[in-house]
C-alpha positions as CSV (number, residue, x, y, z in Angstrom):
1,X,-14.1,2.6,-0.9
2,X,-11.3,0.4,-2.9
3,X,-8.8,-1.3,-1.3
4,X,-6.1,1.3,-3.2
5,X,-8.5,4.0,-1.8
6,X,-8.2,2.6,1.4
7,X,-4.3,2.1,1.6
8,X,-4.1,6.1,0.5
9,X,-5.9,7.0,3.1
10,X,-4.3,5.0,5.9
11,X,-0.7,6.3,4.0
12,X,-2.1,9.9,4.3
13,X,-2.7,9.8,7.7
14,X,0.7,8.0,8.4
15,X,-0.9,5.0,9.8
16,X,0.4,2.0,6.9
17,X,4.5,1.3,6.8
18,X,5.6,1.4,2.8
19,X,8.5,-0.3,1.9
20,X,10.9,0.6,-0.9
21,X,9.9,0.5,-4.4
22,X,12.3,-2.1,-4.9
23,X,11.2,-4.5,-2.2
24,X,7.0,-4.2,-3.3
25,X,7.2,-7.7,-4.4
26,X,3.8,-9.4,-5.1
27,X,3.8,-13.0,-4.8
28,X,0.0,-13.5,-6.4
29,X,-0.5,-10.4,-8.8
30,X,-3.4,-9.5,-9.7
């Protein structure tokens, strides 16, 4: 399982905290 795949999953079951569009600021993109 991806990481992506991962972060759905945890988002699904309400378990990960997303912040505003605005704010998803990556500091090392891939």
């Amino acid at each position: 399982m991806s990481l992506i795949e991962e972060g759905f999953v945890a988002y699904s079951d309400g378990r990960s905290v997303v912040p505003p569009v605005g704010e998803l600021v990556f500091k090392n993109p891939p």
